[in-house]
DSSP file (Angstrom, degrees, kcal/mol; ACC not computed):
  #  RESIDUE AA STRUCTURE BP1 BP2  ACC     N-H-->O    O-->H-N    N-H-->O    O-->H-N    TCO  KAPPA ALPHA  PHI   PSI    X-CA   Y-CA   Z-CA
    1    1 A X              0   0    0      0, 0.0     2,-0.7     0, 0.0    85,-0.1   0.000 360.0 360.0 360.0 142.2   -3.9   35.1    5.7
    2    2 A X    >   -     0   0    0      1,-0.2     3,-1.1     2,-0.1     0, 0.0  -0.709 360.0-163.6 -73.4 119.8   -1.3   37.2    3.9
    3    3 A X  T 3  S+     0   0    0     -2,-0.7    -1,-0.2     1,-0.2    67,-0.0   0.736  89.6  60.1 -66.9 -11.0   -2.7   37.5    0.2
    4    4 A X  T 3  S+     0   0    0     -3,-0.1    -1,-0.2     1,-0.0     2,-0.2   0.673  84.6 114.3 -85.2   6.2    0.5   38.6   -1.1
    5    5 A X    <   +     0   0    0     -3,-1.1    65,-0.3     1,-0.1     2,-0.3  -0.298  37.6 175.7 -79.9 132.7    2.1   35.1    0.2
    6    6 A X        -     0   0    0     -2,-0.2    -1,-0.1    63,-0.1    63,-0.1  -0.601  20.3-149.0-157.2 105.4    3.2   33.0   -2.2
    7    7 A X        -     0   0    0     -2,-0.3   138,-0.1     1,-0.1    63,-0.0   0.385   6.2-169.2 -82.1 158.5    5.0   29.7   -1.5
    8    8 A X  S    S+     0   0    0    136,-0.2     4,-0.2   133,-0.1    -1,-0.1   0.120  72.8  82.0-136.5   7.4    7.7   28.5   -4.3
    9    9 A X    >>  +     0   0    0      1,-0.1     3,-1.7   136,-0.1     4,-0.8   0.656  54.0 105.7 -87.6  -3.8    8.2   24.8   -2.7
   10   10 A X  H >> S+     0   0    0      2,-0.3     4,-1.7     1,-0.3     3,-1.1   0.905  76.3  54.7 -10.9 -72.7    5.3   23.6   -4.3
   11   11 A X  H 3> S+     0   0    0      1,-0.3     4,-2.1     2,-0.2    -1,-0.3   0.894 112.2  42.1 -14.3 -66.0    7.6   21.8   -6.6
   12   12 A X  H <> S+     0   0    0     -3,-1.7     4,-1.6     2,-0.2    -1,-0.3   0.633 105.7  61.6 -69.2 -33.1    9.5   20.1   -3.6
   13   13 A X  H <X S+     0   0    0     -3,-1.1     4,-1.4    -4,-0.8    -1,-0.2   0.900 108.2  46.0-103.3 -49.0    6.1   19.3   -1.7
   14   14 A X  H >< S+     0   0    0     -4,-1.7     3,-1.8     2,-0.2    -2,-0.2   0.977 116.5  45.2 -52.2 -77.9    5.2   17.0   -5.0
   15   15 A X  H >< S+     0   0    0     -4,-2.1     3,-1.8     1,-0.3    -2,-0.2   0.723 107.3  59.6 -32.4 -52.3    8.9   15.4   -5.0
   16   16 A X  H >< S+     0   0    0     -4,-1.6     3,-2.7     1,-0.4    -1,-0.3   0.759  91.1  69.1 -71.2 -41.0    8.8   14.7   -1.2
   17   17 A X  T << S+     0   0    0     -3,-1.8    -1,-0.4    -4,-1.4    -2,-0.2   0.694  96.0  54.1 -86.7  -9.3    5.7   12.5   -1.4
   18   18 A X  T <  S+     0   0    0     -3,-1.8     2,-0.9    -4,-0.2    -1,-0.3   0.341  73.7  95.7 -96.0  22.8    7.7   10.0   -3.2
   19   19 A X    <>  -     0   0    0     -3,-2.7     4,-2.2     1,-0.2     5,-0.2  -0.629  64.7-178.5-107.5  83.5   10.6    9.7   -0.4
   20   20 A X  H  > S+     0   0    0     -2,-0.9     4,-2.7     1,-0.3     3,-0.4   0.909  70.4  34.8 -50.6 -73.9    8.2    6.5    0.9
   21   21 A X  H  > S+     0   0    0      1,-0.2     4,-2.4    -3,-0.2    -1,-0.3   0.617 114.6  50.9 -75.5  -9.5   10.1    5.5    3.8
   22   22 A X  H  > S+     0   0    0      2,-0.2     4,-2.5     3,-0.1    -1,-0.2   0.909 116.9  46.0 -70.7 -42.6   11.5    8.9    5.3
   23   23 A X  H  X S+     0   0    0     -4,-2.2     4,-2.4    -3,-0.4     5,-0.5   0.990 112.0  55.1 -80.5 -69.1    7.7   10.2    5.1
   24   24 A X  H  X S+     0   0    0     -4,-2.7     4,-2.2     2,-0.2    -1,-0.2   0.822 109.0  45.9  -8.9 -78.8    6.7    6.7    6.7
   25   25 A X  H >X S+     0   0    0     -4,-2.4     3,-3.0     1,-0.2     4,-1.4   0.959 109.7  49.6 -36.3 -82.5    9.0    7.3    9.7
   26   26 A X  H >X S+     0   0    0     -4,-2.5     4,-1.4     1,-0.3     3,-0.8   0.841 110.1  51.6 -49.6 -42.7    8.2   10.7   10.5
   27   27 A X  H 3X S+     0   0    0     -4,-2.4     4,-1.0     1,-0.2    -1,-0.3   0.754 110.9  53.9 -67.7 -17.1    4.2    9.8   10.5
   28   28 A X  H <X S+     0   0    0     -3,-3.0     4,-1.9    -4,-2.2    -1,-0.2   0.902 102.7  51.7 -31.6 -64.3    5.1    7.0   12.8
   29   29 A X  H << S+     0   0    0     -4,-1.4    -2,-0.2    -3,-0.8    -3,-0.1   0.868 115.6  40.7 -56.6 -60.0    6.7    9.1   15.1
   30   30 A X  H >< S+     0   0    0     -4,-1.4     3,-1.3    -5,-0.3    -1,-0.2   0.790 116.1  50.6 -67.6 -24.9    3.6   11.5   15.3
   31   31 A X  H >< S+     0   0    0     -4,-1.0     3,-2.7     1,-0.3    -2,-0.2   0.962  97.4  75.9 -69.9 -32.0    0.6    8.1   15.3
   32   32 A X  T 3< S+     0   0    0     -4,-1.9    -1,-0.3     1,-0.3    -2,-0.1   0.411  99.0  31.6 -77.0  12.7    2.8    7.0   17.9
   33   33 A X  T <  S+     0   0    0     -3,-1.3    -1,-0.3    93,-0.1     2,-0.2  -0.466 107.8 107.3-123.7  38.7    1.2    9.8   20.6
   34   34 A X    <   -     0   0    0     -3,-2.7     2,-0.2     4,-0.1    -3,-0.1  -0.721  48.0-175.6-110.4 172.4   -2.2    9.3   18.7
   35   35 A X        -     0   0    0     -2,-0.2     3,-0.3     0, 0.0    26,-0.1  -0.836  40.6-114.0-140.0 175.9   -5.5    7.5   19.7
   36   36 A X  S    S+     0   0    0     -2,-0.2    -2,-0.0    24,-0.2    22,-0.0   0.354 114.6  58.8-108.6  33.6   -8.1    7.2   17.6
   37   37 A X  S    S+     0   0    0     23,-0.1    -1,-0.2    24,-0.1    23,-0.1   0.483  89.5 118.6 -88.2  -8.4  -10.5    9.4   19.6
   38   38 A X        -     0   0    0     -3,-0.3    24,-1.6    23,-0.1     2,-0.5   0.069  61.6-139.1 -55.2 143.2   -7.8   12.1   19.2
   39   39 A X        -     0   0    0     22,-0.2    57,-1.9    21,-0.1    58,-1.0  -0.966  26.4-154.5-106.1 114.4   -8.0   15.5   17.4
   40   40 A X  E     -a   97   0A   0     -2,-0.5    24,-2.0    22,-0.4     2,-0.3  -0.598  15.1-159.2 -92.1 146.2   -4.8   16.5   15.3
   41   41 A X  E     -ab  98  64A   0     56,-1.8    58,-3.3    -2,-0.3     2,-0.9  -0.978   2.4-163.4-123.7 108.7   -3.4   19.6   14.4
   42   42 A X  E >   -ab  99  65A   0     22,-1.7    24,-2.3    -2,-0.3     3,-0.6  -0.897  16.0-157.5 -75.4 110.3   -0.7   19.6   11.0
   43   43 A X  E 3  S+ b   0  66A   0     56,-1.5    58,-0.4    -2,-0.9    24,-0.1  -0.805  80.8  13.5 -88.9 143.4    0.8   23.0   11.7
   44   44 A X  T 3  S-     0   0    0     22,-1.1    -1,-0.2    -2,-0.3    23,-0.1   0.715  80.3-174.5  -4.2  57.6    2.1   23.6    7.8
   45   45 A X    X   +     0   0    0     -3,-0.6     3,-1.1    21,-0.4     5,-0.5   0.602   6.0 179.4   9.0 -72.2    0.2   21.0    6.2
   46   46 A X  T 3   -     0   0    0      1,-0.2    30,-0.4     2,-0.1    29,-0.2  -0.628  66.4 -21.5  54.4-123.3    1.6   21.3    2.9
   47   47 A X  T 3  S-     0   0    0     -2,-0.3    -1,-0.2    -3,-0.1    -2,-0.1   0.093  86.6-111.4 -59.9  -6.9    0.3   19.0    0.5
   48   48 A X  S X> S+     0   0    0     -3,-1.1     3,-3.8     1,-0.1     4,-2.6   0.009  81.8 124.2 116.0 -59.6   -0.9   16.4    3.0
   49   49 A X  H 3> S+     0   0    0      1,-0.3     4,-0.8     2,-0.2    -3,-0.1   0.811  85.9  44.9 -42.7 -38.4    1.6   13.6    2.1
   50   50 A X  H 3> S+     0   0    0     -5,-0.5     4,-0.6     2,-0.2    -1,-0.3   0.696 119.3  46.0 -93.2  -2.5    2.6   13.7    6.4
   51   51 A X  H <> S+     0   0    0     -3,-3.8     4,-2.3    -6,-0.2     5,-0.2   0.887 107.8  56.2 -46.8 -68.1   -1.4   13.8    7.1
   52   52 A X  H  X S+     0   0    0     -4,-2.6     4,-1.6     1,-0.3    -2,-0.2   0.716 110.2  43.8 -37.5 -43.8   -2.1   11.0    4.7
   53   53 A X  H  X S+     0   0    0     -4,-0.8     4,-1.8    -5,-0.4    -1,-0.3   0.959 112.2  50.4 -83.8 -59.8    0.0    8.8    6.3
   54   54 A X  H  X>S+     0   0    0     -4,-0.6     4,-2.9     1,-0.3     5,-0.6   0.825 103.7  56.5 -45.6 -40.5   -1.0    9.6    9.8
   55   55 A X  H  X5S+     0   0    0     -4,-2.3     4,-0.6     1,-0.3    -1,-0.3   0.914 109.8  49.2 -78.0 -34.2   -4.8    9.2    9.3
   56   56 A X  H  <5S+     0   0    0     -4,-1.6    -1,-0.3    -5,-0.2    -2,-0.2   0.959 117.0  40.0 -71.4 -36.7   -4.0    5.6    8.0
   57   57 A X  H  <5S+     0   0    0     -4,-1.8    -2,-0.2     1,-0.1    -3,-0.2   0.999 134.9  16.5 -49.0 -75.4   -1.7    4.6   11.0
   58   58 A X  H  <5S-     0   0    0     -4,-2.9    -3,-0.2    -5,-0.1    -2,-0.1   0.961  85.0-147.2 -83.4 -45.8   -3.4    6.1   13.9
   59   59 A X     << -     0   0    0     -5,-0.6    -4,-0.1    -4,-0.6    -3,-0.1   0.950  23.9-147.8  70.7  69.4   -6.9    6.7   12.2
   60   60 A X        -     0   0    0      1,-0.1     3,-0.2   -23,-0.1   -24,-0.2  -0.483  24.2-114.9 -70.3 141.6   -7.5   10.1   14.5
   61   61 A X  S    S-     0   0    0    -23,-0.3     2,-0.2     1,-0.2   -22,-0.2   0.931  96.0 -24.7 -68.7 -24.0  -11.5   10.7   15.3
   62   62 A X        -     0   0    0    -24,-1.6   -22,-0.4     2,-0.0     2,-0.2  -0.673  61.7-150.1-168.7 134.8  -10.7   14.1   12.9
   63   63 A X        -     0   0    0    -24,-0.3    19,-0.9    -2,-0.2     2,-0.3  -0.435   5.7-152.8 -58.8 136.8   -7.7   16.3   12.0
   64   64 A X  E     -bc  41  82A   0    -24,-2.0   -22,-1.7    -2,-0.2     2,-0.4  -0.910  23.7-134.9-125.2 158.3   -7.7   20.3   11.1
   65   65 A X  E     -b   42   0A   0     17,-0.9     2,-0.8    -2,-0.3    19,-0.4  -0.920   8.1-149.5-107.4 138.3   -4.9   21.3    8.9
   66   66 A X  E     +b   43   0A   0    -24,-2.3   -22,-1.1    -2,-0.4     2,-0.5  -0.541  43.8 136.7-101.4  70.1   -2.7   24.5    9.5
   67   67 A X        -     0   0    0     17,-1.4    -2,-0.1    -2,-0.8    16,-0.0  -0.845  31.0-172.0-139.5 141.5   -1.5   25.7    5.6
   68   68 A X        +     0   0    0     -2,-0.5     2,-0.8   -67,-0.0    -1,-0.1   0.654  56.4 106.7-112.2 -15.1   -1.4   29.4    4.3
   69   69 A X     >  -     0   0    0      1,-0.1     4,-3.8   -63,-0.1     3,-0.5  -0.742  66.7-146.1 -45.8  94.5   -0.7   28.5    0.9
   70   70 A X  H  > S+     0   0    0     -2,-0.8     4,-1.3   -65,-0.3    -1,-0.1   0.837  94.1  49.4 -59.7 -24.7   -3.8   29.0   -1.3
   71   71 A X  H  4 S+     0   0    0      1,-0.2     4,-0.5     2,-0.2    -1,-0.2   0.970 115.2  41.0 -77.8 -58.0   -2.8   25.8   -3.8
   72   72 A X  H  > S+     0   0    0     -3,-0.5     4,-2.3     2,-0.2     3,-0.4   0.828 105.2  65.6 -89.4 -24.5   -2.2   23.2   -1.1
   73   73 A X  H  X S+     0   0    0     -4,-3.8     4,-2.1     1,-0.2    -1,-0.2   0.962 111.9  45.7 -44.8 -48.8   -5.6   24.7    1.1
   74   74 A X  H  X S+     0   0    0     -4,-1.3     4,-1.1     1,-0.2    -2,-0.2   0.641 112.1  44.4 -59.7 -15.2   -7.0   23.2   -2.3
   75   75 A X  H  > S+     0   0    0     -4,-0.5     4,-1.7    -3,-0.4    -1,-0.2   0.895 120.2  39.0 -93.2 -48.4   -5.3   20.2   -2.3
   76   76 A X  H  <>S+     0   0    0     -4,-2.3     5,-1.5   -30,-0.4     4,-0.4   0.859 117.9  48.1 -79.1 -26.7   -5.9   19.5    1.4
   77   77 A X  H ><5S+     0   0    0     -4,-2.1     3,-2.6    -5,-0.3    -1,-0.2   0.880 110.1  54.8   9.0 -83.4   -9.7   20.9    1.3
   78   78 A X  H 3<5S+     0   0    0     -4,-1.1    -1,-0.2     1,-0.3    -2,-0.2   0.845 108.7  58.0 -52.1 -53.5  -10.1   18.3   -2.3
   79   79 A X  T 3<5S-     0   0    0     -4,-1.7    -1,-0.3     1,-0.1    -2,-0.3   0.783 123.1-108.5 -42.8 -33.2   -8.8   15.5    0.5
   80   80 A X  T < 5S+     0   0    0     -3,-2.6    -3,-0.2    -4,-0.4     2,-0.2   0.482  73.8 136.5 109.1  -7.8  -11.6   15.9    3.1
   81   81 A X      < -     0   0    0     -5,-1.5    -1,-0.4    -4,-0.1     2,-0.3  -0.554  54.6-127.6 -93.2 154.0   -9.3   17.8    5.7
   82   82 A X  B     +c   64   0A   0    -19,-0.9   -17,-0.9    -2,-0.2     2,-0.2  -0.824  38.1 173.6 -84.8 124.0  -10.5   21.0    7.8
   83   83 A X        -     0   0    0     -2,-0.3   -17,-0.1   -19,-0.2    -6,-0.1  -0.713  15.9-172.2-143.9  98.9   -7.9   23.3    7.2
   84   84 A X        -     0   0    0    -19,-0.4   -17,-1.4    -2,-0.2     3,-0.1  -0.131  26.1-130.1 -74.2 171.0   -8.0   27.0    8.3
   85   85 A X  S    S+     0   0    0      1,-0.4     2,-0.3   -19,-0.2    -1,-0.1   0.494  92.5  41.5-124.5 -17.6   -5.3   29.6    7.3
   86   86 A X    >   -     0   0    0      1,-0.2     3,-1.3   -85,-0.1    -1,-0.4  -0.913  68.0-146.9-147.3 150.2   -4.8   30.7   10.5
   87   87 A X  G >  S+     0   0    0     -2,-0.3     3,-2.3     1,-0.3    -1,-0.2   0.906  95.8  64.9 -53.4 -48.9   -4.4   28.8   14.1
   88   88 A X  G 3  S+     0   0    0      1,-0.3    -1,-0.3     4,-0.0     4,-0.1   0.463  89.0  71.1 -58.1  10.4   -6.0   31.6   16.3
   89   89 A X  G <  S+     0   0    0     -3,-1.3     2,-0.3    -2,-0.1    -1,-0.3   0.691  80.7  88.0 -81.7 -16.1   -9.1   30.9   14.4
   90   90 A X  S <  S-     0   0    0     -3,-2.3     4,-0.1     1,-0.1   -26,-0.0  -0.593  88.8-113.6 -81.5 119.6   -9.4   27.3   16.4
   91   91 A X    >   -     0   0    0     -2,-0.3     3,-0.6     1,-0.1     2,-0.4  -0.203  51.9 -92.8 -54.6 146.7  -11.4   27.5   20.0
   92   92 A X  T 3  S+     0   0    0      1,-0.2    28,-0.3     2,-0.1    29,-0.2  -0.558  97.2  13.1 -67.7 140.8   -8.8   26.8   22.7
   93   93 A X  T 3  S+     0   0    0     27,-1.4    28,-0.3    26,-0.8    -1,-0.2   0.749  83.3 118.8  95.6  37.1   -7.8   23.0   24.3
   94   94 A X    <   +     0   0    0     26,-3.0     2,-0.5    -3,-0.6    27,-0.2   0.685  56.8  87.8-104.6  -1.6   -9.8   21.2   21.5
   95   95 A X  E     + d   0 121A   0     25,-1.5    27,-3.8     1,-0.2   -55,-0.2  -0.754  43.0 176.4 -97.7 140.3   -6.2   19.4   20.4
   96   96 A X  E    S+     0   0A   0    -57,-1.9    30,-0.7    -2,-0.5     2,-0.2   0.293  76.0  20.7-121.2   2.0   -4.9   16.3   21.8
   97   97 A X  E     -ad  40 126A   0    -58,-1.0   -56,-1.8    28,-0.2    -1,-0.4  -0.704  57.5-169.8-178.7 133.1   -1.3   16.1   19.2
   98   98 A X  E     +ad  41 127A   0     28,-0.6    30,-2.7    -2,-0.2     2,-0.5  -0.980  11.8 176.0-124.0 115.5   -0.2   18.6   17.7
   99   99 A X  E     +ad  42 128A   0    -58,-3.3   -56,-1.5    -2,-0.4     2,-0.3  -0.943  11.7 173.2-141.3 144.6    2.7   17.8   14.9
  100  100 A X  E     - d   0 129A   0     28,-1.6    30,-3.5    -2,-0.5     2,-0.5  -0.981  12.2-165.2-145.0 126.1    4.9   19.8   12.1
  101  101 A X  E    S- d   0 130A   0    -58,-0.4    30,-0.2    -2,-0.3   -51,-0.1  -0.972  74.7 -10.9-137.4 148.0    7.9   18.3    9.9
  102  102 A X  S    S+     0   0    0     28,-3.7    -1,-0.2    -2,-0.5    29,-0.2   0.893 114.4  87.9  56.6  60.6   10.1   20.2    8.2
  103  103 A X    >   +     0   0    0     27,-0.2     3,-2.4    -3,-0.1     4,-0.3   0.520  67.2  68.6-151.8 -64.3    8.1   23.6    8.7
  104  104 A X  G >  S+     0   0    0      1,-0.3     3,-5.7     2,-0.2    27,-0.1   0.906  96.6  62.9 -57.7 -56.3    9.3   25.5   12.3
  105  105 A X  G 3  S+     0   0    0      1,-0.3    -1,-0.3     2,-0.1     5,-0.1   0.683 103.7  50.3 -48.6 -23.0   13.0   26.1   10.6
  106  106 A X  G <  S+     0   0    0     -3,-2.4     2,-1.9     1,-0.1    -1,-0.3   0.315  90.8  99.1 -59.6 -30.3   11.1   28.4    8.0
  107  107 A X    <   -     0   0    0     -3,-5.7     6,-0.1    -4,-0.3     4,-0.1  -0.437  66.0-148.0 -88.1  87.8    9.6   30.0   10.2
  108  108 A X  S    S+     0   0    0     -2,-1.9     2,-0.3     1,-0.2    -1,-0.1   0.501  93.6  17.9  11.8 -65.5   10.7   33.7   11.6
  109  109 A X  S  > S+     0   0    0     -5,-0.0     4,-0.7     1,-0.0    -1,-0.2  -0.844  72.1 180.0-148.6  95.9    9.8   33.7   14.8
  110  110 A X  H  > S+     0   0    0     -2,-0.3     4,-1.7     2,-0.2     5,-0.1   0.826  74.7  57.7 -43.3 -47.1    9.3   30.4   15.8
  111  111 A X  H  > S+     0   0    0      1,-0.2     4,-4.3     2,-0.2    -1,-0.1   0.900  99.3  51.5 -73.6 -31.0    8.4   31.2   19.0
  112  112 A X  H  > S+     0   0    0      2,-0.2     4,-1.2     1,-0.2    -1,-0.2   0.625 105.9  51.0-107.6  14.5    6.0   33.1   18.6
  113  113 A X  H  < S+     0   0    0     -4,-0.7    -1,-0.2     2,-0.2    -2,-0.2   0.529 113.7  47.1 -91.5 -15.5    4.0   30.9   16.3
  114  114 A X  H >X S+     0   0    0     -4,-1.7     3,-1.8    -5,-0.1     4,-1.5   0.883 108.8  57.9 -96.0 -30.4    4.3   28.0   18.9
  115  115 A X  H >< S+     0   0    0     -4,-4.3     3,-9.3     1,-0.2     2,-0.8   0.881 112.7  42.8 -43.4 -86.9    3.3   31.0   21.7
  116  116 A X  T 3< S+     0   0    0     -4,-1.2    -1,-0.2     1,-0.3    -2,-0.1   0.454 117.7  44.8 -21.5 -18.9    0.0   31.3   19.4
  117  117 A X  T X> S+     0   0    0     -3,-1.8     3,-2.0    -2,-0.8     4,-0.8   0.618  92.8  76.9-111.6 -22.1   -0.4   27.5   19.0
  118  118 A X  G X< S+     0   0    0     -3,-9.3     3,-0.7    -4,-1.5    -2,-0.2   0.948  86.1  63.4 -62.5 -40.2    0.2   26.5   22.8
  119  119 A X  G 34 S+     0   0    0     -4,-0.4   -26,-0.8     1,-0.2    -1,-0.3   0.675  97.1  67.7 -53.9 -31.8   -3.8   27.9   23.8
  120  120 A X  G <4 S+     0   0    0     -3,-2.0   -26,-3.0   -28,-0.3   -25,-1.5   0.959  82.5  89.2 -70.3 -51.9   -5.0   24.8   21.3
  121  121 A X  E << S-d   95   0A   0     -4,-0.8     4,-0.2    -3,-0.7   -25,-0.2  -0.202  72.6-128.4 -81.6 129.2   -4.0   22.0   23.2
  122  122 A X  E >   -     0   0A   0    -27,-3.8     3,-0.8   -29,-0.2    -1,-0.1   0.039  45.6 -71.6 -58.2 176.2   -5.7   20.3   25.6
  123  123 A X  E 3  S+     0   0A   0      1,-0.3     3,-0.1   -30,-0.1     0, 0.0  -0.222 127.8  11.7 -48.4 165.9   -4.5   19.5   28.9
  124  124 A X  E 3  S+     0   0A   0      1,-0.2     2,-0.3    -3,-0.1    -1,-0.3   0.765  95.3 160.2  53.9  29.4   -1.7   16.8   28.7
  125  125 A X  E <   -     0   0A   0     -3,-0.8     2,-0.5    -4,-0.2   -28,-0.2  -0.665  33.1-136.2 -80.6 133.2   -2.0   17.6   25.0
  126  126 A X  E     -d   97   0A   0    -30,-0.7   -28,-0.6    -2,-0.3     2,-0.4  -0.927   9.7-150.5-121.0 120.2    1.3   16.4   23.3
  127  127 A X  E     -d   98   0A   0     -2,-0.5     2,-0.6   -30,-0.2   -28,-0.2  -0.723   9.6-170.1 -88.0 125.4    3.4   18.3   20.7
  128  128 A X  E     -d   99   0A   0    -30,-2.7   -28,-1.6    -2,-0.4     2,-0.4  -0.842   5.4-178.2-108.1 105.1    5.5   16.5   18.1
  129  129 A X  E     -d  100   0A   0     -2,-0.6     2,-0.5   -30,-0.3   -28,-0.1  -0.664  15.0-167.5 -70.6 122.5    7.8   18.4   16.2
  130  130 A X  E     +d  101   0A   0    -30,-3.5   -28,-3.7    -2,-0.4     2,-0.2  -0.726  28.6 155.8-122.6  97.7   10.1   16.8   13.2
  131  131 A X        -     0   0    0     -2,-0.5     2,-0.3   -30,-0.2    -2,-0.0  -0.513  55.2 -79.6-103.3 174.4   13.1   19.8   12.2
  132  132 A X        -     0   0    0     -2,-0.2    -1,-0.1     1,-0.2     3,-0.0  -0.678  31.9-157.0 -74.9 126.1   16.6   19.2   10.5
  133  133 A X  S    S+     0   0    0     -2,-0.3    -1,-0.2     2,-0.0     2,-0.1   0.912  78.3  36.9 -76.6 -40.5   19.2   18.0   13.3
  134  134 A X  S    S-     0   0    0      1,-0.1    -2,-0.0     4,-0.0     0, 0.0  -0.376  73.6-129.1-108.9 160.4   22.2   19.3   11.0
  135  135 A X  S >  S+     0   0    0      1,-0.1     3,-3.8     2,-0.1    -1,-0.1   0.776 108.6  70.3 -82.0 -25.2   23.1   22.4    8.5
  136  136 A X  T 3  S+     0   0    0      1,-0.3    -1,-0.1    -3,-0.0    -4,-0.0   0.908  93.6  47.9 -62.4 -29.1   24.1   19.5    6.1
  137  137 A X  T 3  S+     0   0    0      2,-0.0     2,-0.3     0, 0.0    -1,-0.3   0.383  87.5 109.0 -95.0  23.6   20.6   18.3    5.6
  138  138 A X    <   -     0   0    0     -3,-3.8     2,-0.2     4,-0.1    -3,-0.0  -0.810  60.8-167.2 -82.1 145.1   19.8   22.3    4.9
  139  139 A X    >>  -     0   0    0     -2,-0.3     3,-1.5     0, 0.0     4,-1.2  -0.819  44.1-103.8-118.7 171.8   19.1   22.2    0.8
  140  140 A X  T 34 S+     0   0    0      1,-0.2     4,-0.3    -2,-0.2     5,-0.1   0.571 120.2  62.0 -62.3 -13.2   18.8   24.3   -1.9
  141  141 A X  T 34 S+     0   0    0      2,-0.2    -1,-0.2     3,-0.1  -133,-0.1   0.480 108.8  46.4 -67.2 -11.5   14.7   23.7   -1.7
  142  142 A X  T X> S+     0   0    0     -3,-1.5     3,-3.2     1,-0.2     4,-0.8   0.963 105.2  57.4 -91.5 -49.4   15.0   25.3    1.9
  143  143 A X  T 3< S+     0   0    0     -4,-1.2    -2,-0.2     1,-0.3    -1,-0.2   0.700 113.8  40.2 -43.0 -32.7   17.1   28.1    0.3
  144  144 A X  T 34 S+     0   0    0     -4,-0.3    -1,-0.3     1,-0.2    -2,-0.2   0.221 118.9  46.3-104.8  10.3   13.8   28.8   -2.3
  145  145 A X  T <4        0   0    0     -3,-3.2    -2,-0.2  -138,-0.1    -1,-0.2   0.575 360.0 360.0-131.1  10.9   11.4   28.4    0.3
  146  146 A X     <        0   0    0     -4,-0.8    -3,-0.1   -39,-0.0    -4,-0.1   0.377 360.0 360.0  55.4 360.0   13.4   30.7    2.7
């Protein structure tokens, strides 16, 4: 983990958990490739709020969380989730869905954080990604969390 990293959406992550039915949808979207013997991977976690949701829909037999942000490790950690700080810490193929919303656009080199992530999933493993289709739904929270 970078120690100097230090997230400024915190704010936004708080806010977001009260947009009920958007958060709904997207945790739909990801229970709907779930079972509940299934192992999940949240690749930037945040706060939880798209976890929370899943685990009550699909009810997966256990979830790791993916979050580099020392404040939401504590929040998801205080939850009950396994959450490591970086993926290559995870033994390979042990994931059966793998899912990220609003996170990949953020990222630098995308690719080669999904290279890093592809070795988790098991065979026939399915990854569910949720990004912004449009620049319009880019905001000024994406602008402060770069």
């Amino acid at each position: 983990m970078n120690e100097a990293f230090s997230y400024t959406g915190n704010e936004e992550l708080q806010q977001a958990k009260y947009l009920v039915r958007y958060n709904h949808h997207i945790a739909s979207l990801f229970a709907e490739e779930t079972e509940p013997h299934h192992h999940l991977l949240d690749f930037g976690a945040g706060v939880g709020t798209i976890t929370d949701l899943v685990c009550d829909i699909a009810q997966p037999e256990r979830i790791t969380c993916v979050e580099i942000d020392p404040d939401n490790v504590a929040t998801l950690e205080a939850k009950g989730y396994q959450v490591v700080t970086d993926s290559r810490s995870l033994p390979a193929e042990t994931i059966d869905v793998m899912y990220s919303s609003n996170v990949l656009e953020h990222v630098e080199d995308d690719i080669a954080e999904l290279e890093k992530l592809y070795p988790l999933m098991k065979p026939g493993g399915v990854a569910v990604f949720w990004v912004p289709a449009f620049d319009c739904l880019w905001t000024k929270m994406d602008d402060r969390v770069e």
